[in-house]
N, CA, C and O atoms as CSV, one atom per row, in Angstrom:
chain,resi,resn,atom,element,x,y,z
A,1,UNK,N,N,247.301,121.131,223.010
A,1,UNK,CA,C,246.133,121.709,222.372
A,1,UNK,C,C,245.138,120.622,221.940
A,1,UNK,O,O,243.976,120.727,222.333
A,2,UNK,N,N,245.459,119.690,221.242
A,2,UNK,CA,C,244.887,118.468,220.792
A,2,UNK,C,C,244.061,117.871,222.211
A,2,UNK,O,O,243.037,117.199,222.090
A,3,UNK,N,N,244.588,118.174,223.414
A,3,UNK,CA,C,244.259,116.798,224.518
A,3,UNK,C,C,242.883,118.000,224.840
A,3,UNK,O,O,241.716,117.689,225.079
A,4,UNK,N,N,243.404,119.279,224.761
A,4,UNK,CA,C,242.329,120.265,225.324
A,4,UNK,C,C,241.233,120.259,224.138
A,4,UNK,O,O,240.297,119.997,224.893
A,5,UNK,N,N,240.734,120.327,223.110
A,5,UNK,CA,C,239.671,120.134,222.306
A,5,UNK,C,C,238.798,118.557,222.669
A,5,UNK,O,O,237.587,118.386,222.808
A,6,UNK,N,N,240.090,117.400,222.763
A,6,UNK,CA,C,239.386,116.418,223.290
A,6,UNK,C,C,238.323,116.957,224.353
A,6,UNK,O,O,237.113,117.069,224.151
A,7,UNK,N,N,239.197,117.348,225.832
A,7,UNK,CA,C,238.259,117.456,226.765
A,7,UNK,C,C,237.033,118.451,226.478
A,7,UNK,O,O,236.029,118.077,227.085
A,8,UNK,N,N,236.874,119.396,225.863
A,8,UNK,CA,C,235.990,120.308,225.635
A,8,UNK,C,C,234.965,119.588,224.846
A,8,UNK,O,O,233.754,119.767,224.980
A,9,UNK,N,N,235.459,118.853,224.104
A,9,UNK,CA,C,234.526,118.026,223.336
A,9,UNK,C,C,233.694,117.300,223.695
A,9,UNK,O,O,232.494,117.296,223.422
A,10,UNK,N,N,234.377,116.534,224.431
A,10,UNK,CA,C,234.155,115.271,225.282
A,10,UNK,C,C,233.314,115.868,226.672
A,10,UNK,O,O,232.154,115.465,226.588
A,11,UNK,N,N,233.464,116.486,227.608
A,11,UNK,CA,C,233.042,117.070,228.239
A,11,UNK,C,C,231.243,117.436,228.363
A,11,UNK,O,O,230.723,117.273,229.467
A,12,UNK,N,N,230.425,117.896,227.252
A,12,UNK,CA,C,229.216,117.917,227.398
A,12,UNK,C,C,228.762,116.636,227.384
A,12,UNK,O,O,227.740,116.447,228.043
A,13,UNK,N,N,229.259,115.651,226.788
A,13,UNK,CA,C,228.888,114.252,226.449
A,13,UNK,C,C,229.281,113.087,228.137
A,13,UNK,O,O,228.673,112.102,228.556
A,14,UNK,N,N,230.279,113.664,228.578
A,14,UNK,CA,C,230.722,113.204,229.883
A,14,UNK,C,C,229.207,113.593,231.028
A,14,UNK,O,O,228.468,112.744,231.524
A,15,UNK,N,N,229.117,114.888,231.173
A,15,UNK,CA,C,228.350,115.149,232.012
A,15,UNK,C,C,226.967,114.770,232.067
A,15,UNK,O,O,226.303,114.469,233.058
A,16,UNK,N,N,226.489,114.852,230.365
A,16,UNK,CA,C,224.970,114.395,229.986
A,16,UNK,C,C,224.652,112.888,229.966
A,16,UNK,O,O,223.685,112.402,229.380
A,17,UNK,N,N,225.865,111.980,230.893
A,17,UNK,CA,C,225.421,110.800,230.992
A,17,UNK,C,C,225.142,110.366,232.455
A,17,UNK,O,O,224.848,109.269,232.932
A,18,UNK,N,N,225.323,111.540,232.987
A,18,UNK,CA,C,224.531,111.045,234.270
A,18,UNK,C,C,223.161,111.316,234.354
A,18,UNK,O,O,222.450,110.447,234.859
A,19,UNK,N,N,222.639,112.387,233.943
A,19,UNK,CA,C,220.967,112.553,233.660
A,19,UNK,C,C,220.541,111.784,233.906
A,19,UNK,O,O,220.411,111.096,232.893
A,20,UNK,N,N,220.113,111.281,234.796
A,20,UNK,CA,C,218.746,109.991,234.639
A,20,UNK,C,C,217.403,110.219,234.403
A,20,UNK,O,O,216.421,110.630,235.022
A,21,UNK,N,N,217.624,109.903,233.540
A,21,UNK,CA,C,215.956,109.641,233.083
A,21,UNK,C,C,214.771,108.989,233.582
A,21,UNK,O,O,213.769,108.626,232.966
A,22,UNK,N,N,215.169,108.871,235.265
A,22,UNK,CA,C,214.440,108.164,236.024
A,22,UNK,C,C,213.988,109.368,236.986
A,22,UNK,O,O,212.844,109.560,237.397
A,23,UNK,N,N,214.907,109.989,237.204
A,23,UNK,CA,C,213.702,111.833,237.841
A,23,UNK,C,C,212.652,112.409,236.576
A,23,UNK,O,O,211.660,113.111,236.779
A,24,UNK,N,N,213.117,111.944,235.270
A,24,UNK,CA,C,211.750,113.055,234.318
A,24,UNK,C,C,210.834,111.698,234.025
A,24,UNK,O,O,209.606,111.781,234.051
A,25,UNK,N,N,211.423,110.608,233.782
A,25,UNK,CA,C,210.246,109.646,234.197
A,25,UNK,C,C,209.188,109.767,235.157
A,25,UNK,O,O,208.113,110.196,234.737
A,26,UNK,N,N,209.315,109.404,236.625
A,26,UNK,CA,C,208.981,109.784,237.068
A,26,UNK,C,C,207.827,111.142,238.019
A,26,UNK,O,O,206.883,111.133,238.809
A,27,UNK,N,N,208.813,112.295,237.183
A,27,UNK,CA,C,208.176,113.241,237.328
A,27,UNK,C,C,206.785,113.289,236.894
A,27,UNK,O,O,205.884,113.446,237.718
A,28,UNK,N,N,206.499,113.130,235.321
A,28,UNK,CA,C,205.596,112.625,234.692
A,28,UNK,C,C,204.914,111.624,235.158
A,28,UNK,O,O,204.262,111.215,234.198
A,29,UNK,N,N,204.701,111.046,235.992
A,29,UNK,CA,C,203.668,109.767,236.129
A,29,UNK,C,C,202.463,110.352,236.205
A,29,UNK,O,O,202.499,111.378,236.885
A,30,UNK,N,N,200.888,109.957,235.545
A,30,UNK,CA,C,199.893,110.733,236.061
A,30,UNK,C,C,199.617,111.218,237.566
A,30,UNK,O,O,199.270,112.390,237.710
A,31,UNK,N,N,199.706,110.662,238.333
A,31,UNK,CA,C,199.655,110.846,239.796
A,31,UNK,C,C,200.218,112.363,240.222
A,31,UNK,O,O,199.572,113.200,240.852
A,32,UNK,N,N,201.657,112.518,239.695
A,32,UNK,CA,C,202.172,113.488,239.855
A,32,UNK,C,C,201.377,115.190,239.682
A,32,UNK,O,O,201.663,116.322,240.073
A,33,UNK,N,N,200.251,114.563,238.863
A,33,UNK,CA,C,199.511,115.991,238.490
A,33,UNK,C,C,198.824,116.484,239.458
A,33,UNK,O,O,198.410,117.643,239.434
A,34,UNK,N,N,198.563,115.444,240.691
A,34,UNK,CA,C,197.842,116.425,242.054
A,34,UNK,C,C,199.145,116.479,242.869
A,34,UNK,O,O,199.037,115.932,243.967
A,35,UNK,N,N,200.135,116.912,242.645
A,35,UNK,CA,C,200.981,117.768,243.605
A,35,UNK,C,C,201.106,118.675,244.160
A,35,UNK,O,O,201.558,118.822,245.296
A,36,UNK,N,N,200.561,119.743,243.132
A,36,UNK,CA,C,200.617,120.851,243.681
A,36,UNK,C,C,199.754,121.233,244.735
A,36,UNK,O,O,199.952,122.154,245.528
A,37,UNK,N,N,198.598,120.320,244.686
A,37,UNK,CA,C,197.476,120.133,246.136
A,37,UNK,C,C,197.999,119.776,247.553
A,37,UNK,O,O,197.357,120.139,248.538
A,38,UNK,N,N,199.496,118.861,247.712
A,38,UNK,CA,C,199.850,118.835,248.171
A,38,UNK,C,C,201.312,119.091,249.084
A,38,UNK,O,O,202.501,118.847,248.882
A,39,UNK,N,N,200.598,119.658,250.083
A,39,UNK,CA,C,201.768,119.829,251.154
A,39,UNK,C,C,202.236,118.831,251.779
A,39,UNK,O,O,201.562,118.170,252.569
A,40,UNK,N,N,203.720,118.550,251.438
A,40,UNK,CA,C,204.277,117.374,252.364
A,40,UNK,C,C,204.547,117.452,253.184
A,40,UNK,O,O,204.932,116.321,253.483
A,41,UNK,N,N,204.737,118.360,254.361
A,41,UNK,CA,C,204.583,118.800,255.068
A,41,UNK,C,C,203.716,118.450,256.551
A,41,UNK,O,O,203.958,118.173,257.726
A,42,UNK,N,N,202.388,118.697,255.510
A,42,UNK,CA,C,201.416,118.325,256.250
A,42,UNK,C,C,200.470,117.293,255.264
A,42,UNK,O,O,200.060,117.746,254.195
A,43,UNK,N,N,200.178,116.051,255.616
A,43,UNK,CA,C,199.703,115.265,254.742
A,43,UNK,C,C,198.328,114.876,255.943
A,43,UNK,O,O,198.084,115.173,257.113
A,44,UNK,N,N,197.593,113.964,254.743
A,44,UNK,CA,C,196.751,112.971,255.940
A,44,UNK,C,C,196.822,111.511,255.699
A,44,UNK,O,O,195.979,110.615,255.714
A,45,UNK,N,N,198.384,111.568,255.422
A,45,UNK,CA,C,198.250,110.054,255.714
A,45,UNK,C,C,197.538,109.489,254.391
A,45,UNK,O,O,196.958,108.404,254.433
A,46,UNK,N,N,197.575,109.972,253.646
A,46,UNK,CA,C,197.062,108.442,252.475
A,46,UNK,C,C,198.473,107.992,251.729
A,46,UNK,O,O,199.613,108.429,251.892
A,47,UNK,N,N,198.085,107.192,251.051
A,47,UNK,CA,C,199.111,106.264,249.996
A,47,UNK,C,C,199.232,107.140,248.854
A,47,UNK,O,O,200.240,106.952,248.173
A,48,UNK,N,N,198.164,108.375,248.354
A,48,UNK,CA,C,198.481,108.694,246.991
A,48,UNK,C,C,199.540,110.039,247.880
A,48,UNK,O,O,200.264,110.444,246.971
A,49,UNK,N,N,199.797,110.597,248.780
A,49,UNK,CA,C,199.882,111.462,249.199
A,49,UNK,C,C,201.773,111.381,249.845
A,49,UNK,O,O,202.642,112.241,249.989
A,50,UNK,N,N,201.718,109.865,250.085
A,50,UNK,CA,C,203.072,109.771,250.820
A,50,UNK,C,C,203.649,109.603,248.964
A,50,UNK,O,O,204.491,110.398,248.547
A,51,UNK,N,N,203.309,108.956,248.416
A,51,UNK,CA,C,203.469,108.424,247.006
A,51,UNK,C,C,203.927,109.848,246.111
A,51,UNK,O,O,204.909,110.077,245.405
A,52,UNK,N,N,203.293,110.290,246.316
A,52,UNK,CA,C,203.895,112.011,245.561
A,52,UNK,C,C,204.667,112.287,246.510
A,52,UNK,O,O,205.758,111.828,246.172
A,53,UNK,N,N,204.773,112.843,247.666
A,53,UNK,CA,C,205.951,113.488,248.742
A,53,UNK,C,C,207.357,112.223,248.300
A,53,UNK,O,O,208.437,112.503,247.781
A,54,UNK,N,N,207.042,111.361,248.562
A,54,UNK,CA,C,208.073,110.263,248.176
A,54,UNK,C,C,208.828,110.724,246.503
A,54,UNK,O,O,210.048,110.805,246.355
A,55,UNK,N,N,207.843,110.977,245.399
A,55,UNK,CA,C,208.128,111.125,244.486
A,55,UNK,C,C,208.999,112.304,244.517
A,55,UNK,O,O,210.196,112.083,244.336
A,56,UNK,N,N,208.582,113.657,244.735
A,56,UNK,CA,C,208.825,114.968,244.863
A,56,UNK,C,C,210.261,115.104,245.479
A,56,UNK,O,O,210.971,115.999,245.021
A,57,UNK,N,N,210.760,114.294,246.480
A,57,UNK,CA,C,212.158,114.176,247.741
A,57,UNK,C,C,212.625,113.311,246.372
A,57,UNK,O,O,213.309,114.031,245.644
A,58,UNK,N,N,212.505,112.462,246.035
A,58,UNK,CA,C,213.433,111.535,244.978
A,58,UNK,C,C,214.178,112.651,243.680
A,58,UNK,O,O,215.396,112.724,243.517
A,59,UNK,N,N,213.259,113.367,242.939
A,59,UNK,CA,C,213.219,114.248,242.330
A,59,UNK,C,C,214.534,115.024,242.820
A,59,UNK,O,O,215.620,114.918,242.249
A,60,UNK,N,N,214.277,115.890,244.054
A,60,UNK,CA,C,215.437,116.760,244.841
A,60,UNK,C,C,216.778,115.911,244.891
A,60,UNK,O,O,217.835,116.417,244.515
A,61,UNK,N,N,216.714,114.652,245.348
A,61,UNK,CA,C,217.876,114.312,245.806
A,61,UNK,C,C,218.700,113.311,244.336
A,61,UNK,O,O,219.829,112.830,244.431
A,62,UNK,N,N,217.597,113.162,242.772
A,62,UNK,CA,C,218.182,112.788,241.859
A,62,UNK,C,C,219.212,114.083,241.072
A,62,UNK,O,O,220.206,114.025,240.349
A,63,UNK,N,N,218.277,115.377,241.715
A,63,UNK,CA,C,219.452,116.718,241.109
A,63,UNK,C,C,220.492,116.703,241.731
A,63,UNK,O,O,221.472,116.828,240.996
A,64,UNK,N,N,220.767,116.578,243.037
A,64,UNK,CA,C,221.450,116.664,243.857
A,64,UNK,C,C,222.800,115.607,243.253
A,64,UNK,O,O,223.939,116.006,243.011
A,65,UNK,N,N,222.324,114.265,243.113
A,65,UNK,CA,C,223.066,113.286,242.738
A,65,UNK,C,C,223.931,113.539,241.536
A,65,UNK,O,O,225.062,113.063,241.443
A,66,UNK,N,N,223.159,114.598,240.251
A,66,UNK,CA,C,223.795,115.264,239.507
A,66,UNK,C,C,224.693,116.379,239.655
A,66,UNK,O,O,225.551,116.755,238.858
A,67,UNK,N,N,224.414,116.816,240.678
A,67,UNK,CA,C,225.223,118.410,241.216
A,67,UNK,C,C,226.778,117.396,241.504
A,67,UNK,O,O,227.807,117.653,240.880
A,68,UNK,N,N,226.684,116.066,242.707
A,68,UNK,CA,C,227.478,115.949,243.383
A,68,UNK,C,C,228.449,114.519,241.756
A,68,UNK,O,O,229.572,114.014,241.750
A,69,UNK,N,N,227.643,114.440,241.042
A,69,UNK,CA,C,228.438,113.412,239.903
A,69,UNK,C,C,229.224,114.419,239.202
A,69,UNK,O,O,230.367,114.103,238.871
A,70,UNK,N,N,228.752,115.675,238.904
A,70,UNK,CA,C,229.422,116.939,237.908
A,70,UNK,C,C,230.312,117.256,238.771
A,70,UNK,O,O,231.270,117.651,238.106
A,71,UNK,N,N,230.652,117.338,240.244
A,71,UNK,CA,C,232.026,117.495,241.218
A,71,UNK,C,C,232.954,116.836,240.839
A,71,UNK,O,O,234.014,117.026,240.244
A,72,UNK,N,N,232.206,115.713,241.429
A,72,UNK,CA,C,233.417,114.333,241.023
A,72,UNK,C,C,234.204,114.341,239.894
A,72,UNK,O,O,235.431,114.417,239.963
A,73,UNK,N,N,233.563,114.265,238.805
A,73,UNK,CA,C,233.941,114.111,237.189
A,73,UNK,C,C,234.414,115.770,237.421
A,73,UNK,O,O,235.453,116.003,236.803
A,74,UNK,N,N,234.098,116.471,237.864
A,74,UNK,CA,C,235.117,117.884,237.773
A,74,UNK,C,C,236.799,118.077,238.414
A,74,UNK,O,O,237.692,118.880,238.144
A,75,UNK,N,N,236.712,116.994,239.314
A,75,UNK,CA,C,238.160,116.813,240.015
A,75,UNK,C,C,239.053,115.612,239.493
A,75,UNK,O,O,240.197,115.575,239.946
A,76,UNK,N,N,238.706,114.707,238.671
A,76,UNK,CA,C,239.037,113.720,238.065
A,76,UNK,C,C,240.173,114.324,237.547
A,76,UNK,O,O,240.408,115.500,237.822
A,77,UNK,N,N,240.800,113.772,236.939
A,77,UNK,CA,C,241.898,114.819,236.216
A,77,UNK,C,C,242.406,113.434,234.882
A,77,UNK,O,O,242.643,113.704,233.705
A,78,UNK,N,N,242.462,112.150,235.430
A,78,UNK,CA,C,242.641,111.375,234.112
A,78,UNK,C,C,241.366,111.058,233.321
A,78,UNK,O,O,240.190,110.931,233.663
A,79,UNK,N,N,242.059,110.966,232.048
A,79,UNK,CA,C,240.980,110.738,231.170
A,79,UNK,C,C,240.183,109.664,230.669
A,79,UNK,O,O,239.209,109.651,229.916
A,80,UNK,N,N,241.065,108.423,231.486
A,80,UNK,CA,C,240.878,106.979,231.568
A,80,UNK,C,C,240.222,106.918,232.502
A,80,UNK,O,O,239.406,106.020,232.297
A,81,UNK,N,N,239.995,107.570,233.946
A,81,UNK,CA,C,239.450,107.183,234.961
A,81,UNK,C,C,238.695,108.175,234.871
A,81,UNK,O,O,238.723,108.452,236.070
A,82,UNK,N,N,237.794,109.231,234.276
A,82,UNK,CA,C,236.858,109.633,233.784
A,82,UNK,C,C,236.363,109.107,233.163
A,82,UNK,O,O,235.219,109.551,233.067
A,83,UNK,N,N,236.601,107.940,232.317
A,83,UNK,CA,C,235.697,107.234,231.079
A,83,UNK,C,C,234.821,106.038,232.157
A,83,UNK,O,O,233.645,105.676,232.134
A,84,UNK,N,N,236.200,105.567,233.240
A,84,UNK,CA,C,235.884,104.336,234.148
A,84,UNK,C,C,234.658,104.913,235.088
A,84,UNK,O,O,233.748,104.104,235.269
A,85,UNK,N,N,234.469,106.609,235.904
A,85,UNK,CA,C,233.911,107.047,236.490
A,85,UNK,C,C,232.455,106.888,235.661
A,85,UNK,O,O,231.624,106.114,236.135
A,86,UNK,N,N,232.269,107.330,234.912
A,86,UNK,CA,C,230.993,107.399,233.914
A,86,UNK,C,C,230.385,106.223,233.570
A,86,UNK,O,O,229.160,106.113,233.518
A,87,UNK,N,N,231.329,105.131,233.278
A,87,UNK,CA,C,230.660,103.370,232.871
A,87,UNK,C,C,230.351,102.902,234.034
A,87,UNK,O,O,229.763,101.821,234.065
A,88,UNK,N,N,230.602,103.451,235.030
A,88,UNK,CA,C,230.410,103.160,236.531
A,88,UNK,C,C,229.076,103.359,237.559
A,88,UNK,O,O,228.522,102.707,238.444
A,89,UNK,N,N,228.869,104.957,236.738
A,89,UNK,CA,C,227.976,106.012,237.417
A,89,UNK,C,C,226.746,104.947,236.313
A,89,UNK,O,O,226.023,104.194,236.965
A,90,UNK,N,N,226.601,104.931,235.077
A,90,UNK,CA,C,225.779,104.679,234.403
A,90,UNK,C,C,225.228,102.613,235.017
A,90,UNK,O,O,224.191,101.997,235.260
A,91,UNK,N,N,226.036,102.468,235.002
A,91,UNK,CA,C,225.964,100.814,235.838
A,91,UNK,C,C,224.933,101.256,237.156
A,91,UNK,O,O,223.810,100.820,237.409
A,92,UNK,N,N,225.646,102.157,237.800
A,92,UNK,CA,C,224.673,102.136,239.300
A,92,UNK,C,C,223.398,102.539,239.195
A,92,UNK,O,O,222.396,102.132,239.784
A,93,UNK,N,N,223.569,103.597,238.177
A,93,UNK,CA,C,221.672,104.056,237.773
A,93,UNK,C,C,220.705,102.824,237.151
A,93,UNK,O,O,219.479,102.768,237.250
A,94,UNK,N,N,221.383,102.077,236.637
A,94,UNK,CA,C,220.730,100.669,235.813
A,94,UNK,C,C,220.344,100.175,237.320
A,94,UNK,O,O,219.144,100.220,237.591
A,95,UNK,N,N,221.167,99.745,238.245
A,95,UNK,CA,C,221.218,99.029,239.227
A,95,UNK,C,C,220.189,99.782,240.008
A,95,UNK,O,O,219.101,99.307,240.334
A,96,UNK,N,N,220.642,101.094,240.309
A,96,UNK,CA,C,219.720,101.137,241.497
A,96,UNK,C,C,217.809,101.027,240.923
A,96,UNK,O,O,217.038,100.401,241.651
A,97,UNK,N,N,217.329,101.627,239.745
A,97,UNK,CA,C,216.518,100.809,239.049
A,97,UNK,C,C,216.183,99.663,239.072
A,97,UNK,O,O,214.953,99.679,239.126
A,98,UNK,N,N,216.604,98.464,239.062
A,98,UNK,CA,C,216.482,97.216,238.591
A,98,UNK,C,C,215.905,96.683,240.473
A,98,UNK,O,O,214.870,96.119,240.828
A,99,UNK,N,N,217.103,97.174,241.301
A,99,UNK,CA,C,217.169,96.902,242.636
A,99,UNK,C,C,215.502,97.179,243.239
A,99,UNK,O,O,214.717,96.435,243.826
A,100,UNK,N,N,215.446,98.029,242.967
A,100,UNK,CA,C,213.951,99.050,243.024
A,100,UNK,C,C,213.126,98.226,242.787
A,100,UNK,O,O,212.514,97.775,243.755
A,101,UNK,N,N,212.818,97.750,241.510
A,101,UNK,CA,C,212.153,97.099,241.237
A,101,UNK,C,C,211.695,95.732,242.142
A,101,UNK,O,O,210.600,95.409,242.601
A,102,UNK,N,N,212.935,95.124,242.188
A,102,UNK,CA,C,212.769,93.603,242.586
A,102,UNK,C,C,212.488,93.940,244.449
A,102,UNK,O,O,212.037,92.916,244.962
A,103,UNK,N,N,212.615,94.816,245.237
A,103,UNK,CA,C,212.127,95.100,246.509
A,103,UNK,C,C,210.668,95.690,246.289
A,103,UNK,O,O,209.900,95.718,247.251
A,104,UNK,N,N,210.186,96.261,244.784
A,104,UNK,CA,C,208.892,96.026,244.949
A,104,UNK,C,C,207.773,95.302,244.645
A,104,UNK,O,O,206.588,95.422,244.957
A,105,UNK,N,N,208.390,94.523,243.971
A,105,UNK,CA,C,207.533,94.124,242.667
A,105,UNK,C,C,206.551,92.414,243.746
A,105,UNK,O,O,206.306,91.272,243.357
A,106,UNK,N,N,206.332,93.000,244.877
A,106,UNK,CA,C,205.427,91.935,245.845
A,106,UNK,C,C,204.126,92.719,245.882
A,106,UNK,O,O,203.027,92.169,245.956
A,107,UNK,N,N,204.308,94.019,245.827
A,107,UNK,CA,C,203.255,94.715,246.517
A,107,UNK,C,C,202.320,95.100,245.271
A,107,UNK,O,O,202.207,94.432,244.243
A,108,UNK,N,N,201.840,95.997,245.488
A,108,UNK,CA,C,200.270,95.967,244.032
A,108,UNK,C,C,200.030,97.766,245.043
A,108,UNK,O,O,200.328,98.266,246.127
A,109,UNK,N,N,199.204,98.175,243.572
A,109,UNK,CA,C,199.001,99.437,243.860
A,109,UNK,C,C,199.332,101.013,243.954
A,109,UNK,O,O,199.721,101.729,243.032
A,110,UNK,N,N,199.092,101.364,245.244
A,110,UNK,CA,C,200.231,102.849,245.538
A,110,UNK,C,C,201.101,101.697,246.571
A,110,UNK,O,O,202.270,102.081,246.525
A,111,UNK,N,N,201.065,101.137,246.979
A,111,UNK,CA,C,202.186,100.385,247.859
A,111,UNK,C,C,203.606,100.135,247.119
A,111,UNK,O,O,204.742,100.156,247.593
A,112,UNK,N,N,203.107,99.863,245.643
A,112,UNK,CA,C,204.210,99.329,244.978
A,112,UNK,C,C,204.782,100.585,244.854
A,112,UNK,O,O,206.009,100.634,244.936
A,113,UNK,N,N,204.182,101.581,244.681
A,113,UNK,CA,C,204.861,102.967,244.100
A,113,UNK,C,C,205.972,103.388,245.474
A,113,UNK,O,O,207.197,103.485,245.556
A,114,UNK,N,N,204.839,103.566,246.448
A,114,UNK,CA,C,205.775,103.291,247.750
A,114,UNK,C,C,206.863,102.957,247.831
A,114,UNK,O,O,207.840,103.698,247.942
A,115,UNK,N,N,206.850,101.682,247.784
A,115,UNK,CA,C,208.166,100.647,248.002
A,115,UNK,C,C,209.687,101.074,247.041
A,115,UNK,O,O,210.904,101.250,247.111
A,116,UNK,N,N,208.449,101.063,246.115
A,116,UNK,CA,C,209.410,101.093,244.770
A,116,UNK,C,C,209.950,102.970,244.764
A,116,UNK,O,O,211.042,103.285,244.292
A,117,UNK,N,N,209.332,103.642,245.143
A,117,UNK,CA,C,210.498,105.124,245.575
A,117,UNK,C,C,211.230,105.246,247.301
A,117,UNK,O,O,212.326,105.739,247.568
A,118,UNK,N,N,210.625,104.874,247.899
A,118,UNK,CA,C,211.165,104.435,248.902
A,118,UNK,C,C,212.834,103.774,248.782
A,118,UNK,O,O,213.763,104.236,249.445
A,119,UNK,N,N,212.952,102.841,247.994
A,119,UNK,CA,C,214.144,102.653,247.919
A,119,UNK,C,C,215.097,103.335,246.762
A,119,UNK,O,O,216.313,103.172,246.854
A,120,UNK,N,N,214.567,104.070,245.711
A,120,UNK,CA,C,215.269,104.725,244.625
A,120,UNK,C,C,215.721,105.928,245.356
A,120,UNK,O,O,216.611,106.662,244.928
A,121,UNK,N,N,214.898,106.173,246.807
A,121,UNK,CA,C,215.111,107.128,247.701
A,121,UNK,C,C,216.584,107.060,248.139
A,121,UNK,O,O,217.557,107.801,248.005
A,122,UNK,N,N,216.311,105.657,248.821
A,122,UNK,CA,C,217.266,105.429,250.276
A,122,UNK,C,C,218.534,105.143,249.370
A,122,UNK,O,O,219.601,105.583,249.797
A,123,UNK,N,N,218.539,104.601,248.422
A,123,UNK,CA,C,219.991,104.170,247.140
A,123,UNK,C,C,220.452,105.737,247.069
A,123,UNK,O,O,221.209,106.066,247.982
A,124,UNK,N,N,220.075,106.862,246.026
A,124,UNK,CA,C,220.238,107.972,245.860
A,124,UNK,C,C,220.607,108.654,247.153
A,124,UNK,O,O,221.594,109.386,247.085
A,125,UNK,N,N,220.083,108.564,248.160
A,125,UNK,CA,C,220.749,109.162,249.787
A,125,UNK,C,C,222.045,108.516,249.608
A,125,UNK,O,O,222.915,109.307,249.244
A,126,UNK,N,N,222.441,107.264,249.762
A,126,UNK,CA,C,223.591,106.431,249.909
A,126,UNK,C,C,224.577,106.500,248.960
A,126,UNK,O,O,225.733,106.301,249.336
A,127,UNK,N,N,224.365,106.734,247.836
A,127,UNK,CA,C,225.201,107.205,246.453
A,127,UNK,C,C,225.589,108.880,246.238
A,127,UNK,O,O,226.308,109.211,245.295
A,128,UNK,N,N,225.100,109.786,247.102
A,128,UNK,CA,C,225.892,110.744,247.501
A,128,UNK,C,C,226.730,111.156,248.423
A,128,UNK,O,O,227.543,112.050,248.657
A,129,UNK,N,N,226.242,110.165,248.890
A,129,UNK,CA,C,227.158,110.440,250.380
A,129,UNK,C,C,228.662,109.768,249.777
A,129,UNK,O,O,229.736,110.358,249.884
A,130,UNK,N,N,228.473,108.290,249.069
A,130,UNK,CA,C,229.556,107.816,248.180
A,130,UNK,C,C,230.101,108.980,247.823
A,130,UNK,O,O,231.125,109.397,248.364
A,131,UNK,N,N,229.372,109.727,246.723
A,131,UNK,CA,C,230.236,110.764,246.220
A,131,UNK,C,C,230.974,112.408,246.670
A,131,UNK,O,O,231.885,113.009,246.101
A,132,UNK,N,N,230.210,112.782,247.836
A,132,UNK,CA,C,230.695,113.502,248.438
A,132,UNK,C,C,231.942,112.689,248.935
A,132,UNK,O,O,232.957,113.362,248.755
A,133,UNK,N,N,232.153,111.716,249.384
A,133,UNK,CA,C,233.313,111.499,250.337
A,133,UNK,C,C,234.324,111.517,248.911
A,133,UNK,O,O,235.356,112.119,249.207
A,134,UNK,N,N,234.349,111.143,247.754
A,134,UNK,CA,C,235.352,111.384,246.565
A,134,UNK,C,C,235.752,112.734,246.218
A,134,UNK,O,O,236.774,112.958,245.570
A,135,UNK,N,N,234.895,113.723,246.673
A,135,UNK,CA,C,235.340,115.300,246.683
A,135,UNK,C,C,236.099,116.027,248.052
A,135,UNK,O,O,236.663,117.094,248.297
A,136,UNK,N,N,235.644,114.383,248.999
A,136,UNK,CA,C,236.063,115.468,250.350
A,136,UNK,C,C,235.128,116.502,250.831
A,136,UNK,O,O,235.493,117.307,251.687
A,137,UNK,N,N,234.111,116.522,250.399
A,137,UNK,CA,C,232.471,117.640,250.819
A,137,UNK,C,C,232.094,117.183,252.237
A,137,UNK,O,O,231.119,117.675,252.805
């Protein structure tokens, strides 16, 4: 009974540390406010235009990253290697951030924005696929 209040306890606090605060960052950037003008779909090719579509796919695939971290941490079953899963998950979000940065931080502009979701992109693609293969998905 004792180990089960732990987990119940523990549990909202487990899951609410994957949130990154780098999809509602993001989301928010002024730029973001002509989105709804655009179809990614069909673009013409400018920088503010790939720069939001870029933004908008990052967005999708940072929920996603949450859908597939709440699996993982749902099949875990120790409570030690749930604590290790989470100091882990929270390390890679620092990282893939930081990483981001330093692949953009040459460019100036919407380029930098570019660059700099471009790879928070291609990390987040690569860090689910990590985690699907830990569920077996």
């Amino acid at each position: 009974m004792k180990h089960l209040l732990i987990i119940l306890f523990c549990t909202p606090i487990l899951l609410k540390s994957q949130i990154s605060t780098d999809g509602e960052r993001l989301s928010k950037m002024e730029y973001m406010k002509l989105s709804s003008k655009i179809n990614c779909d069909s673009t013409t090719g400018s920088n503010l235009e790939h720069k939001i579509c870029l933004n908008l796919n990052f967005q999708k695939l940072d929920s996603t990253l949450n859908s597939s971290y709440i699996k993982v941490l749902n099949v875990i079953e120790s409570d030690s290697l749930k604590t290790l899963f989470v100091q882990g998950q929270k390390q890679w979000l620092k990282n893939r951030h930081t990483q981001s940065v330093i692949r953009s931080e040459i460019y100036r502009g919407h380029l930098l924005g570019i660059k700099y979701l471009s790879f928070m992109v291609l990390t987040t693609q690569n860090r689910i696929e990590e985690l699907k293969s830990l569920t077996l998905d």
